[in-house]
ModelCIF file with pLDDT and N, C-alpha, C, O atoms, coordinates in Angstrom:
data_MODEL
#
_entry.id   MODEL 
#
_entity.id                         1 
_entity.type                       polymer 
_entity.pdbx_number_of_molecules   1 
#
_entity_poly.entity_id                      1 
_entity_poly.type                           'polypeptide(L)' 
_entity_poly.nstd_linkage                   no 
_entity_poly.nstd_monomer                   no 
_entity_poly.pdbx_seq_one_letter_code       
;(UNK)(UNK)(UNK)(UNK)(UNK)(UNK)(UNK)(UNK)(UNK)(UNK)(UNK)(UNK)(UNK)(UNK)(UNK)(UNK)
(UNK)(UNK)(UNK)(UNK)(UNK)(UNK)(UNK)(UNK)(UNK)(UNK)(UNK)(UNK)(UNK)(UNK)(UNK)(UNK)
(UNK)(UNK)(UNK)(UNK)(UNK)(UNK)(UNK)(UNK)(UNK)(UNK)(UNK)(UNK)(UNK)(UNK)(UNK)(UNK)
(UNK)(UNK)(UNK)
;
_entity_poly.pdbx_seq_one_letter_code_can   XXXXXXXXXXXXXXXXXXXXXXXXXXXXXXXXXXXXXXXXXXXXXXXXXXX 
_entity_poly.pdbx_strand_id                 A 
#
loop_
_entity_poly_seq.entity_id 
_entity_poly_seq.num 
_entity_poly_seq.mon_id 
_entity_poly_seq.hetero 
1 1  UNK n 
1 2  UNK n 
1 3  UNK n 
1 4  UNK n 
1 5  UNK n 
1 6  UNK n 
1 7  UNK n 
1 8  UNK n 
1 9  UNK n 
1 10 UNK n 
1 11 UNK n 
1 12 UNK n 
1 13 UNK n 
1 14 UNK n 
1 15 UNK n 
1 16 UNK n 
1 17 UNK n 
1 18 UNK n 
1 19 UNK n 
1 20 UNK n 
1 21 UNK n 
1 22 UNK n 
1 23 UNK n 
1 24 UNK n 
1 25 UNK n 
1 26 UNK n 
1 27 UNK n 
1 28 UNK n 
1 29 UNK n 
1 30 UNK n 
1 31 UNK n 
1 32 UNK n 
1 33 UNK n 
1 34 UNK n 
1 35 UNK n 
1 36 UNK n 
1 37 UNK n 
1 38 UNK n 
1 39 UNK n 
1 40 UNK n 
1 41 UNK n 
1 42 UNK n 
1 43 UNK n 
1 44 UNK n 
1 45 UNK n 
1 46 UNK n 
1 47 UNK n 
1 48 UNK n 
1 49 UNK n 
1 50 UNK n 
1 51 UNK n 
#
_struct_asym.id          A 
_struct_asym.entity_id   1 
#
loop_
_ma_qa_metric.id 
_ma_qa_metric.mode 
_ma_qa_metric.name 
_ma_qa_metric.software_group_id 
_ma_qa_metric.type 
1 global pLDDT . pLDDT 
2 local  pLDDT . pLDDT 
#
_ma_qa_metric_global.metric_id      1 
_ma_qa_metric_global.metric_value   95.37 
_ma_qa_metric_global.model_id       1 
_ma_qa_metric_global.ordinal_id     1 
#
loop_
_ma_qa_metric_local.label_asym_id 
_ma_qa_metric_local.label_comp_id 
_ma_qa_metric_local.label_seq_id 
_ma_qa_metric_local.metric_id 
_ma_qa_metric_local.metric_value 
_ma_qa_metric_local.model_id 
_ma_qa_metric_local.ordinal_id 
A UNK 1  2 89.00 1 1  
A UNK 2  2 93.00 1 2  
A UNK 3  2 93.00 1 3  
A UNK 4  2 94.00 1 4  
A UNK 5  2 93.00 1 5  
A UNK 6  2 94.00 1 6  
A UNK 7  2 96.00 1 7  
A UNK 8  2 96.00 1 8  
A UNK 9  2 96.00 1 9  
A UNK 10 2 96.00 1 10 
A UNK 11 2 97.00 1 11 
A UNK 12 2 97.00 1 12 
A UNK 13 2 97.00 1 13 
A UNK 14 2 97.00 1 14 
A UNK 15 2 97.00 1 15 
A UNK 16 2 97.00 1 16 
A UNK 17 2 97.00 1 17 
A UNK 18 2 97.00 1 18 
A UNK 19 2 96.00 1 19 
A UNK 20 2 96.00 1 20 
A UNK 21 2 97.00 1 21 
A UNK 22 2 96.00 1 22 
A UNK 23 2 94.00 1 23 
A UNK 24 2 92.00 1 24 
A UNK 25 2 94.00 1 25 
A UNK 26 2 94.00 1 26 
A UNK 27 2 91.00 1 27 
A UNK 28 2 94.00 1 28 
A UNK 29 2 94.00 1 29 
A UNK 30 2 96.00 1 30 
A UNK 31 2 96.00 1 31 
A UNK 32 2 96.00 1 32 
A UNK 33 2 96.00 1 33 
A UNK 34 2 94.00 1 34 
A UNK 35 2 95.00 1 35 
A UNK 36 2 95.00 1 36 
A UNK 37 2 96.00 1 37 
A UNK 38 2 96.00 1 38 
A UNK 39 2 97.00 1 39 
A UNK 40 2 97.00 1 40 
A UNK 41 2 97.00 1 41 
A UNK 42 2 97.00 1 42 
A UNK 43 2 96.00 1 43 
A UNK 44 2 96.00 1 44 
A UNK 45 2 95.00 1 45 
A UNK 46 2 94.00 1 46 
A UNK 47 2 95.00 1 47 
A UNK 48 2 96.00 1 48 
A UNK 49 2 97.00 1 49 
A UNK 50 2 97.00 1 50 
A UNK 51 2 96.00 1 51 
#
loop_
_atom_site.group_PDB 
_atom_site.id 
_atom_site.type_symbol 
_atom_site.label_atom_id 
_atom_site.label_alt_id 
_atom_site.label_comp_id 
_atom_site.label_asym_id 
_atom_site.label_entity_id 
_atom_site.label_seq_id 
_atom_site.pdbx_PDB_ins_code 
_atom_site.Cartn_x 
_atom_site.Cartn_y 
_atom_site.Cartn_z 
_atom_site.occupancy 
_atom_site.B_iso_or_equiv 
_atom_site.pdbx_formal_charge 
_atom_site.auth_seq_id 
_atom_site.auth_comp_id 
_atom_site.auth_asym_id 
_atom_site.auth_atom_id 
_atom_site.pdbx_PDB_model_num 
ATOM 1   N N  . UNK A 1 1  ? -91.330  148.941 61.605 1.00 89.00 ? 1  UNK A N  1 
ATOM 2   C CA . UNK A 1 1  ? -91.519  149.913 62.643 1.00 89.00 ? 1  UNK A CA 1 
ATOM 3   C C  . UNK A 1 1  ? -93.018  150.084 62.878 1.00 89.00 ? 1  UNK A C  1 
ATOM 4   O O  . UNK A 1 1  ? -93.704  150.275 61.873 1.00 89.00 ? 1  UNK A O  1 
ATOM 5   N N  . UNK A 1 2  ? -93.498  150.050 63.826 1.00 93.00 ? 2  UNK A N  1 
ATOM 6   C CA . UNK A 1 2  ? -94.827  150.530 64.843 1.00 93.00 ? 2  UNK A CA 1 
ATOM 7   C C  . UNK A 1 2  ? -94.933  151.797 64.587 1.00 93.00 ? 2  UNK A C  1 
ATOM 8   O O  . UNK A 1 2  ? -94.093  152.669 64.809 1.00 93.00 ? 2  UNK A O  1 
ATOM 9   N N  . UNK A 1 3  ? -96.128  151.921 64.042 1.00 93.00 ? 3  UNK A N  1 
ATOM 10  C CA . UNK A 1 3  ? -96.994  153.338 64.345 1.00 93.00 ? 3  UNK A CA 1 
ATOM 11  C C  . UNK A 1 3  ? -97.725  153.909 65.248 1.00 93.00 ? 3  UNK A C  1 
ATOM 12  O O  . UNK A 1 3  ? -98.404  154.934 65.194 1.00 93.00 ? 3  UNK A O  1 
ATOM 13  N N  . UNK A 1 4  ? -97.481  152.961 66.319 1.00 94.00 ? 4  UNK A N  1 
ATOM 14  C CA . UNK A 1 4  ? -98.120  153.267 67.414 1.00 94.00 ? 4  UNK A CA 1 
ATOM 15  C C  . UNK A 1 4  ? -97.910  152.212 68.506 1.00 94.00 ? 4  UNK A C  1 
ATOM 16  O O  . UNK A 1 4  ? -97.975  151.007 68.264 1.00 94.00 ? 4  UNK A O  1 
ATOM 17  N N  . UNK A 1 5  ? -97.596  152.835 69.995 1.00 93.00 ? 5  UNK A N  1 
ATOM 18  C CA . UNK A 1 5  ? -97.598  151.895 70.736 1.00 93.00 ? 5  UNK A CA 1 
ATOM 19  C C  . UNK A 1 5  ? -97.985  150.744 70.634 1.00 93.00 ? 5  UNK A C  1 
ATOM 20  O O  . UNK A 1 5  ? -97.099  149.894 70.554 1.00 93.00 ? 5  UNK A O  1 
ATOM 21  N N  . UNK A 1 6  ? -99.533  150.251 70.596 1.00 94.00 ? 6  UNK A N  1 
ATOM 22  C CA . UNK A 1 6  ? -100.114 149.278 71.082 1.00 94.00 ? 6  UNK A CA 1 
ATOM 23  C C  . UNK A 1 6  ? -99.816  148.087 69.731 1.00 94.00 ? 6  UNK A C  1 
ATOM 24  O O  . UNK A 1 6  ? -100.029 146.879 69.628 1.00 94.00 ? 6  UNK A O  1 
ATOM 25  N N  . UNK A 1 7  ? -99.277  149.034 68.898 1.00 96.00 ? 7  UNK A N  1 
ATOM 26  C CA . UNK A 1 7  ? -98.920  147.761 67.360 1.00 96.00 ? 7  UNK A CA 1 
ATOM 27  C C  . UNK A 1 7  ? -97.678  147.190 67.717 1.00 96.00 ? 7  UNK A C  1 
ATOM 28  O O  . UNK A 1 7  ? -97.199  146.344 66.962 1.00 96.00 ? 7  UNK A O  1 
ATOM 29  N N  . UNK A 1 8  ? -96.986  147.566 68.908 1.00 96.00 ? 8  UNK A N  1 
ATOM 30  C CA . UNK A 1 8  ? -95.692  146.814 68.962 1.00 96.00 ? 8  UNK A CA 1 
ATOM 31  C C  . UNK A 1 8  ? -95.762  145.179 68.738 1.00 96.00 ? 8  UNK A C  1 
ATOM 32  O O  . UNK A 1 8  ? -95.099  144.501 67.952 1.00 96.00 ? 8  UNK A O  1 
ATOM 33  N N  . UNK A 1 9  ? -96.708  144.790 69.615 1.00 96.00 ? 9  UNK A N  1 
ATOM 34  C CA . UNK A 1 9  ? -96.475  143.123 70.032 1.00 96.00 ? 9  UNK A CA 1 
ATOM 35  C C  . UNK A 1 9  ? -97.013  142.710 68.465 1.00 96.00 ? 9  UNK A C  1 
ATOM 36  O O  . UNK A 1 9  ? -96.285  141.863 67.944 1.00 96.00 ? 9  UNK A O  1 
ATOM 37  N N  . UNK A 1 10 ? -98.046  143.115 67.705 1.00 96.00 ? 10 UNK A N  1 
ATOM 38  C CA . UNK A 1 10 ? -98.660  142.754 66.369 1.00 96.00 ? 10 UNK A CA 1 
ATOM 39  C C  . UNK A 1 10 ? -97.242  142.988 65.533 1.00 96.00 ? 10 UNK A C  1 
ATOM 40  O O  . UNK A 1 10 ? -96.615  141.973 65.230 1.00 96.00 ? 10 UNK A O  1 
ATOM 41  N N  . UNK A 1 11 ? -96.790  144.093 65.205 1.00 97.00 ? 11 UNK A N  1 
ATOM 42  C CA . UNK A 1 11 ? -95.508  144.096 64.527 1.00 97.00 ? 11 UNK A CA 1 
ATOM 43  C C  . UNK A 1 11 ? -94.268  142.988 64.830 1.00 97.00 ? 11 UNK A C  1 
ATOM 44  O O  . UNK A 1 11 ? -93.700  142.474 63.866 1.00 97.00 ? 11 UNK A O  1 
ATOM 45  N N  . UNK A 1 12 ? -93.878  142.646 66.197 1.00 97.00 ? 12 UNK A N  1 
ATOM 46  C CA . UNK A 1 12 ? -93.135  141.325 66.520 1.00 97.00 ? 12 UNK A CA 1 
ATOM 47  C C  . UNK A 1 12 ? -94.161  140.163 66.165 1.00 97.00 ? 12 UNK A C  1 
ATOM 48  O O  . UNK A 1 12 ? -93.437  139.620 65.331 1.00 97.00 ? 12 UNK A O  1 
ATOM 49  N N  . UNK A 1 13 ? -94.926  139.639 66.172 1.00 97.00 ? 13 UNK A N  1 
ATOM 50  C CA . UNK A 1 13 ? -95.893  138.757 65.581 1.00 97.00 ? 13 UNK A CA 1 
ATOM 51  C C  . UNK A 1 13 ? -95.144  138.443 64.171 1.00 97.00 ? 13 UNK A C  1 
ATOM 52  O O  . UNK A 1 13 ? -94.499  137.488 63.738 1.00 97.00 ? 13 UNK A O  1 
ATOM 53  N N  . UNK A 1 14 ? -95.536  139.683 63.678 1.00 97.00 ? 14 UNK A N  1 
ATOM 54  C CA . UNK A 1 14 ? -95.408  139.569 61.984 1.00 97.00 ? 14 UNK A CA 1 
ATOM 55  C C  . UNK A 1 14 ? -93.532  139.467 61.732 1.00 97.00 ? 14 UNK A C  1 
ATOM 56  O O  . UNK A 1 14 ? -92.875  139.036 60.784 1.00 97.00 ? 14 UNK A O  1 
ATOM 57  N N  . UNK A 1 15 ? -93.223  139.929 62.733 1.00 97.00 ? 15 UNK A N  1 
ATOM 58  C CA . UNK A 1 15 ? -91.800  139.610 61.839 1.00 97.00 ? 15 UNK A CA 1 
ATOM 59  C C  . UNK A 1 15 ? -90.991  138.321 62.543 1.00 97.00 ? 15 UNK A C  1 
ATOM 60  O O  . UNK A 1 15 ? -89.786  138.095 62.434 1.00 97.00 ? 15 UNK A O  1 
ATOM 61  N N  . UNK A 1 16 ? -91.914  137.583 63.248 1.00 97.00 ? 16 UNK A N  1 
ATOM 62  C CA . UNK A 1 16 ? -91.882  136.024 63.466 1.00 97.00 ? 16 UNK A CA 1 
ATOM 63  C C  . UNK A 1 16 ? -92.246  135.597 62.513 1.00 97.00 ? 16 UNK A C  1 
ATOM 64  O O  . UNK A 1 16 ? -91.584  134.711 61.972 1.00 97.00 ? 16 UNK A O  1 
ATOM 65  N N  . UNK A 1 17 ? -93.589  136.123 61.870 1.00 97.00 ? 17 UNK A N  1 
ATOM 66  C CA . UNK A 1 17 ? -93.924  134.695 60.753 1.00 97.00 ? 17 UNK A CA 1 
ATOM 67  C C  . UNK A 1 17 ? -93.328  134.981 59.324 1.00 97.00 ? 17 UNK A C  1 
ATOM 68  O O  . UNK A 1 17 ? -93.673  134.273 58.378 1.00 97.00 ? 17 UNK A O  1 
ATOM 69  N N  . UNK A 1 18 ? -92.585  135.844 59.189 1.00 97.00 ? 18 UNK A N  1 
ATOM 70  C CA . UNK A 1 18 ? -91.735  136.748 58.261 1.00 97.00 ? 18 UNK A CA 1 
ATOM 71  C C  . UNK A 1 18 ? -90.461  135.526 58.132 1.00 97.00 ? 18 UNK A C  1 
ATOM 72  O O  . UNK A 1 18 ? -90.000  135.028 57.105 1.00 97.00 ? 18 UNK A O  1 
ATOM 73  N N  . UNK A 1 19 ? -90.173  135.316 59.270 1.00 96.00 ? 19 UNK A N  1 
ATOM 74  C CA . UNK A 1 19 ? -88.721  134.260 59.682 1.00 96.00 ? 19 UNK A CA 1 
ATOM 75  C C  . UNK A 1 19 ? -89.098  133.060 59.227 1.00 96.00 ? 19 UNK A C  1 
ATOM 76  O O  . UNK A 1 19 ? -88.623  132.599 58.189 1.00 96.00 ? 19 UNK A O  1 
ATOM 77  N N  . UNK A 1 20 ? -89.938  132.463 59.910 1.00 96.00 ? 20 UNK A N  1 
ATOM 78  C CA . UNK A 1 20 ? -90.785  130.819 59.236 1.00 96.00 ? 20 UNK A CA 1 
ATOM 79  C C  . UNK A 1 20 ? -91.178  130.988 58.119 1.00 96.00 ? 20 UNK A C  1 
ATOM 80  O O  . UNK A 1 20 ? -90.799  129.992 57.502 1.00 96.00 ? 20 UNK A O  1 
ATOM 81  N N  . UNK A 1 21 ? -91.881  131.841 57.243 1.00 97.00 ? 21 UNK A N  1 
ATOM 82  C CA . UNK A 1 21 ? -92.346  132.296 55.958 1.00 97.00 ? 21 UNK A CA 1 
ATOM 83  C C  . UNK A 1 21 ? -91.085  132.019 54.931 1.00 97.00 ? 21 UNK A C  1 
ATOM 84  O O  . UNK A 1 21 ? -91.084  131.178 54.033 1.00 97.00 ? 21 UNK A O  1 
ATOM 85  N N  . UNK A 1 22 ? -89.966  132.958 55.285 1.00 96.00 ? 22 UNK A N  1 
ATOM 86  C CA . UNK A 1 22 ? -89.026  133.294 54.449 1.00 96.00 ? 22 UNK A CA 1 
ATOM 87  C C  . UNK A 1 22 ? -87.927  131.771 54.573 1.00 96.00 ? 22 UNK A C  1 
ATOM 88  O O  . UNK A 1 22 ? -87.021  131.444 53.806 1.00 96.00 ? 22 UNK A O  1 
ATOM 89  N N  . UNK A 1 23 ? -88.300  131.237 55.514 1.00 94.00 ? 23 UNK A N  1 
ATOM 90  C CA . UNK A 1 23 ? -87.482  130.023 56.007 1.00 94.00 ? 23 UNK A CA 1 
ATOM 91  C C  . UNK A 1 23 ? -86.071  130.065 56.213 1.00 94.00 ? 23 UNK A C  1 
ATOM 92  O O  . UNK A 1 23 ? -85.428  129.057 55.921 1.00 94.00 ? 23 UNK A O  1 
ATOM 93  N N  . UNK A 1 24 ? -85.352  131.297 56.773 1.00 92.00 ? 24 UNK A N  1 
ATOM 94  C CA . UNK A 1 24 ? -84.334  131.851 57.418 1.00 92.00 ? 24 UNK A CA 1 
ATOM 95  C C  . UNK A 1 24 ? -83.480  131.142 57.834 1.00 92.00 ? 24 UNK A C  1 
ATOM 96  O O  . UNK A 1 24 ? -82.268  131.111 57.624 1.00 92.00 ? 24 UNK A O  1 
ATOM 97  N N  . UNK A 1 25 ? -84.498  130.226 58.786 1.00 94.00 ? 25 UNK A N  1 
ATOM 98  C CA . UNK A 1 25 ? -83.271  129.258 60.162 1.00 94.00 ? 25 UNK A CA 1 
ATOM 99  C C  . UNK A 1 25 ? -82.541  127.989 59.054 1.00 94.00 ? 25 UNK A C  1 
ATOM 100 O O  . UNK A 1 25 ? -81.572  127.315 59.402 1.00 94.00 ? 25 UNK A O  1 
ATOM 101 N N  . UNK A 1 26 ? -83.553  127.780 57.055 1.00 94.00 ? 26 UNK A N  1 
ATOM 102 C CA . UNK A 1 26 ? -82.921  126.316 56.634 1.00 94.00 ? 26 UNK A CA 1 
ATOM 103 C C  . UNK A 1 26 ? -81.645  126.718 56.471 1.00 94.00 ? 26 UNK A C  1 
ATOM 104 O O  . UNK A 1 26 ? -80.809  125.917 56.888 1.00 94.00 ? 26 UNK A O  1 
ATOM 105 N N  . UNK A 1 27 ? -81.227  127.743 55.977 1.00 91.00 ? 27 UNK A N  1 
ATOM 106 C CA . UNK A 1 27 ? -79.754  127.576 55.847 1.00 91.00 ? 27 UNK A CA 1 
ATOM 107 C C  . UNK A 1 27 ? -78.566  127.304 56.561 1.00 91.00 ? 27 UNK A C  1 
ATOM 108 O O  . UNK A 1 27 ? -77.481  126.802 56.266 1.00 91.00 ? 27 UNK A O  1 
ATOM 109 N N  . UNK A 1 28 ? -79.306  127.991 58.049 1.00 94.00 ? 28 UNK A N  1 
ATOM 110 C CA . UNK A 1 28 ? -78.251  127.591 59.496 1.00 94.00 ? 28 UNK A CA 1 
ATOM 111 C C  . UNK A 1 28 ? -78.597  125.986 59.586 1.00 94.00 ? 28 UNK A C  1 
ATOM 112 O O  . UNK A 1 28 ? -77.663  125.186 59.651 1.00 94.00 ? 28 UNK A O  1 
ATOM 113 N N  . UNK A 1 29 ? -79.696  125.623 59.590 1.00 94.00 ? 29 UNK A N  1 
ATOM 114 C CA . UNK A 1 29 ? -79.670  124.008 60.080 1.00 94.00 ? 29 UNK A CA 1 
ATOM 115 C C  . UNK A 1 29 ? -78.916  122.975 59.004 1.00 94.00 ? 29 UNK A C  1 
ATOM 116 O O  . UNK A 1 29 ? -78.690  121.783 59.212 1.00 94.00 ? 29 UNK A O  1 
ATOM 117 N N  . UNK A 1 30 ? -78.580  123.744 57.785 1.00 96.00 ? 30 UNK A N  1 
ATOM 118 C CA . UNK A 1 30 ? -77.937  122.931 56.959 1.00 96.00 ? 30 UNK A CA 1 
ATOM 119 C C  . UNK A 1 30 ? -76.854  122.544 57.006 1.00 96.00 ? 30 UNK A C  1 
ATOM 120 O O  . UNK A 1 30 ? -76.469  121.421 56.683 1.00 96.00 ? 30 UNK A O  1 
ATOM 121 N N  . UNK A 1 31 ? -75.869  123.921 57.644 1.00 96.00 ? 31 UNK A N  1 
ATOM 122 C CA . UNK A 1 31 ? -74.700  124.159 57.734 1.00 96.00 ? 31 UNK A CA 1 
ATOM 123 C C  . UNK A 1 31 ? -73.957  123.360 59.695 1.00 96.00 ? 31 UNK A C  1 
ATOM 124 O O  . UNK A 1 31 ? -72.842  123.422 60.213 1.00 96.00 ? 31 UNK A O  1 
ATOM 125 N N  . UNK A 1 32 ? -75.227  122.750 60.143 1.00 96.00 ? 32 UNK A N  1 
ATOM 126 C CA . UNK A 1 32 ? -75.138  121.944 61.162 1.00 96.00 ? 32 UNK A CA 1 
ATOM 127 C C  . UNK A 1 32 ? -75.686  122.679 62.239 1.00 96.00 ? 32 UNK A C  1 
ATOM 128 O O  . UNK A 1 32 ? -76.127  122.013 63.176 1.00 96.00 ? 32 UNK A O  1 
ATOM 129 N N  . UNK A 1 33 ? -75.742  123.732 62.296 1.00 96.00 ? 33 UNK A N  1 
ATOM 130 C CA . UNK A 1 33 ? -76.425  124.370 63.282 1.00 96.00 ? 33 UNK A CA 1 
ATOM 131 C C  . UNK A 1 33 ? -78.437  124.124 64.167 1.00 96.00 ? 33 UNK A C  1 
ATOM 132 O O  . UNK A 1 33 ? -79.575  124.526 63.921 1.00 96.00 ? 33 UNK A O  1 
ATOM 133 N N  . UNK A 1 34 ? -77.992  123.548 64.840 1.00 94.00 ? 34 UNK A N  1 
ATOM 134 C CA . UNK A 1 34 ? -79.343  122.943 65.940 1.00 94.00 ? 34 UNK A CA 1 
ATOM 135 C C  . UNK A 1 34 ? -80.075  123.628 66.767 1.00 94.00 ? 34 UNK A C  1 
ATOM 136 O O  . UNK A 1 34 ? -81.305  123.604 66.711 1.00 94.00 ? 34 UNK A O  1 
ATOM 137 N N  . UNK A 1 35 ? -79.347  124.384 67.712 1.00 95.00 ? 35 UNK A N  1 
ATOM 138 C CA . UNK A 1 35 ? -80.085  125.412 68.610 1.00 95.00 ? 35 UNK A CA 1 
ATOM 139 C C  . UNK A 1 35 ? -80.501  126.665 68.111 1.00 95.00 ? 35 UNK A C  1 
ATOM 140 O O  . UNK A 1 35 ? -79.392  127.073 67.766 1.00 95.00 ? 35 UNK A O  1 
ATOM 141 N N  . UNK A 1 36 ? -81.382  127.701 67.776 1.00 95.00 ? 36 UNK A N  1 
ATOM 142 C CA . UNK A 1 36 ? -81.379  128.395 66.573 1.00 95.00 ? 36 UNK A CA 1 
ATOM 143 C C  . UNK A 1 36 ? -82.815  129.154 67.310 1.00 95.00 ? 36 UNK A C  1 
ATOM 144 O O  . UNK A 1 36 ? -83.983  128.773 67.396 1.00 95.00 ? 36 UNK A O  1 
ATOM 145 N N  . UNK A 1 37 ? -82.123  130.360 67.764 1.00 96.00 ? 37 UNK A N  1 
ATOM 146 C CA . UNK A 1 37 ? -83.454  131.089 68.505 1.00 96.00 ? 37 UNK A CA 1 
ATOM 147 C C  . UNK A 1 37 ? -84.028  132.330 67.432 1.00 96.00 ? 37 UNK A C  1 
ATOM 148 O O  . UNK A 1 37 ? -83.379  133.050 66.674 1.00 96.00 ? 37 UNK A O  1 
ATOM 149 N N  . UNK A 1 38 ? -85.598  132.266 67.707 1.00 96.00 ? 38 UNK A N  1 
ATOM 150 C CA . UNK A 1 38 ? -85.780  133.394 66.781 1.00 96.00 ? 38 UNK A CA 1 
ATOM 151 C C  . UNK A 1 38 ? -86.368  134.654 67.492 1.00 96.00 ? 38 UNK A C  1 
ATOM 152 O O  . UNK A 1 38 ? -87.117  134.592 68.467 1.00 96.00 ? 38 UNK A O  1 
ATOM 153 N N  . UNK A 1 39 ? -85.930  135.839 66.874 1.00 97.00 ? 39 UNK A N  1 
ATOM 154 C CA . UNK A 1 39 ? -86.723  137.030 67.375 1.00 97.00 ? 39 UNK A CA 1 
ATOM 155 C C  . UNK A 1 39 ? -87.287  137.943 66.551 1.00 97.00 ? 39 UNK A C  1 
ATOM 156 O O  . UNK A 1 39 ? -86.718  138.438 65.578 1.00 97.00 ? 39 UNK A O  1 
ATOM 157 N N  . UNK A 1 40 ? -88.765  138.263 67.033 1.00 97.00 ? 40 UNK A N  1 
ATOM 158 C CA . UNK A 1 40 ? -89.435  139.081 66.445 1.00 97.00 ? 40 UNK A CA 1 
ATOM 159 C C  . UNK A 1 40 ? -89.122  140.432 67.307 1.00 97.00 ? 40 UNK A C  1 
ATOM 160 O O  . UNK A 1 40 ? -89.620  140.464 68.432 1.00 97.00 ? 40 UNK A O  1 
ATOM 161 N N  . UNK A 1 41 ? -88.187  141.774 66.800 1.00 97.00 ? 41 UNK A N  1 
ATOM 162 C CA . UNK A 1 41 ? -88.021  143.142 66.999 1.00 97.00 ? 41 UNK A CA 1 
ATOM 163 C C  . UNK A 1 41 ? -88.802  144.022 66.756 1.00 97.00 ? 41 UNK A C  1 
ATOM 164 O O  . UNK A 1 41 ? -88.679  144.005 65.531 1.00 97.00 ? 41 UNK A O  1 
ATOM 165 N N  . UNK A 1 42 ? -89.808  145.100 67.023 1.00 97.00 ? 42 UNK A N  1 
ATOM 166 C CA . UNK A 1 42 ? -90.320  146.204 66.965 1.00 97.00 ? 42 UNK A CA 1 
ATOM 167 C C  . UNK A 1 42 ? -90.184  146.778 67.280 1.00 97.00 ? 42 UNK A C  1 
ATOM 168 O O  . UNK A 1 42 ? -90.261  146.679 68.504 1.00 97.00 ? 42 UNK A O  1 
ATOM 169 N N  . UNK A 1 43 ? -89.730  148.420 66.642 1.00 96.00 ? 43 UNK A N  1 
ATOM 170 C CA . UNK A 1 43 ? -89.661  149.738 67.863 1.00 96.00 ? 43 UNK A CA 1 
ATOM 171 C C  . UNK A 1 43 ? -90.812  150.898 66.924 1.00 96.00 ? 43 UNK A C  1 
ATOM 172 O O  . UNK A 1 43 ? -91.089  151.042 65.733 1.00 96.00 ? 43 UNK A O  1 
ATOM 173 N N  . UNK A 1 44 ? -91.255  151.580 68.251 1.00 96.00 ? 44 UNK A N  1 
ATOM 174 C CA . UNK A 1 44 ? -91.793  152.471 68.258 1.00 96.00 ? 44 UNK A CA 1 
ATOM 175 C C  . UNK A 1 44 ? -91.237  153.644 68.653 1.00 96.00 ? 44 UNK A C  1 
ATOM 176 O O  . UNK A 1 44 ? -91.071  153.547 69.869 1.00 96.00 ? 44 UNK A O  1 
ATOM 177 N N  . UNK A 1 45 ? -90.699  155.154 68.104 1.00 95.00 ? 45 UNK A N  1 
ATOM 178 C CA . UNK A 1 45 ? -90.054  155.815 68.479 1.00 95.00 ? 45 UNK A CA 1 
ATOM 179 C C  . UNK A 1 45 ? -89.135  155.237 69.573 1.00 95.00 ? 45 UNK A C  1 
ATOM 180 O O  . UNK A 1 45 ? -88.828  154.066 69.352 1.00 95.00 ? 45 UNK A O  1 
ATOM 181 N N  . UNK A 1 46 ? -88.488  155.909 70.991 1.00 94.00 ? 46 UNK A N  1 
ATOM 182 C CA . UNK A 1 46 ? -87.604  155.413 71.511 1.00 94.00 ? 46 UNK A CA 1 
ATOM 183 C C  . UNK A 1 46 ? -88.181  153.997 72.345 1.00 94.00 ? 46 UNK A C  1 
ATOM 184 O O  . UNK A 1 46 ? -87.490  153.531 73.251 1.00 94.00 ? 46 UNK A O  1 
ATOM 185 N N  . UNK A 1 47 ? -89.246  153.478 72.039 1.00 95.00 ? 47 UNK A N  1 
ATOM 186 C CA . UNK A 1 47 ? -89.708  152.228 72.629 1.00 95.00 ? 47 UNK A CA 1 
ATOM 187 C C  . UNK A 1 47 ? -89.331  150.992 71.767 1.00 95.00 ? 47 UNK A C  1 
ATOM 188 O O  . UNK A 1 47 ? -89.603  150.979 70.567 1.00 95.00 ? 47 UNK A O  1 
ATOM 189 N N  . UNK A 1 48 ? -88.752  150.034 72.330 1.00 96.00 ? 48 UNK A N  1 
ATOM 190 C CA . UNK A 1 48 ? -88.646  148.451 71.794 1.00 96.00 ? 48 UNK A CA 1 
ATOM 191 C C  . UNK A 1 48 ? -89.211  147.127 72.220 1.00 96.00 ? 48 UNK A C  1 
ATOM 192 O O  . UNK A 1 48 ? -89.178  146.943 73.437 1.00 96.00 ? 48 UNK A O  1 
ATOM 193 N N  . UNK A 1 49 ? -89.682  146.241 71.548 1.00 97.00 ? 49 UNK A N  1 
ATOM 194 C CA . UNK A 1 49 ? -90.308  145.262 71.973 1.00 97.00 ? 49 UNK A CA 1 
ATOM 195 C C  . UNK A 1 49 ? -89.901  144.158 71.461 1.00 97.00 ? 49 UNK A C  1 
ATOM 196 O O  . UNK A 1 49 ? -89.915  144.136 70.231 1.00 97.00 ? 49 UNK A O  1 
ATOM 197 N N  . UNK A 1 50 ? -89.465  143.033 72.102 1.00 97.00 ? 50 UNK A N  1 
ATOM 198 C CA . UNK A 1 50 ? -88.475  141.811 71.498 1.00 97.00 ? 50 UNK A CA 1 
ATOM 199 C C  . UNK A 1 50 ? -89.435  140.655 71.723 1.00 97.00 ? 50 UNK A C  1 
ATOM 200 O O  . UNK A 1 50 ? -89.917  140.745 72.852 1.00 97.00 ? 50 UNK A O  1 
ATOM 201 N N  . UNK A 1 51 ? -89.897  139.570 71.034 1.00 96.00 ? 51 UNK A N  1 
ATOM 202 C CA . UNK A 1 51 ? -90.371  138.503 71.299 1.00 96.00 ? 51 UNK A CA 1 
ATOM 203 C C  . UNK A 1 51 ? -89.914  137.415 70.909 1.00 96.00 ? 51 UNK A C  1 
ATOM 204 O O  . UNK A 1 51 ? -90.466  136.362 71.230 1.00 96.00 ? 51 UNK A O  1 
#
């Protein structure tokens, strides 16, 4: 969660490289899965930001 507006897009940043870091998508590509979209989520009180 964002502490402030303008940290939204920095907070989706980080929980992109959180996904590649943690290497999330190897287990779907193992199991045969190819197309495999990722999203970085942030909210700030009632504000959300998806990347």
């Amino acid at each position: 969660m964002a502490r402030t507006y303008q940290e939204l897009e920095s907070k989706c940043d980080e929980a992109l490289r959180q996904i590649d870091e943690q290497k999330y998508e190897e287990a779907l590509r193992q199991e045969g899965y190819s197309d495999i979209l990722k999203y970085g989520i942030a909210f700030y009180r009632k504000e959300c930001m998806v990347k």
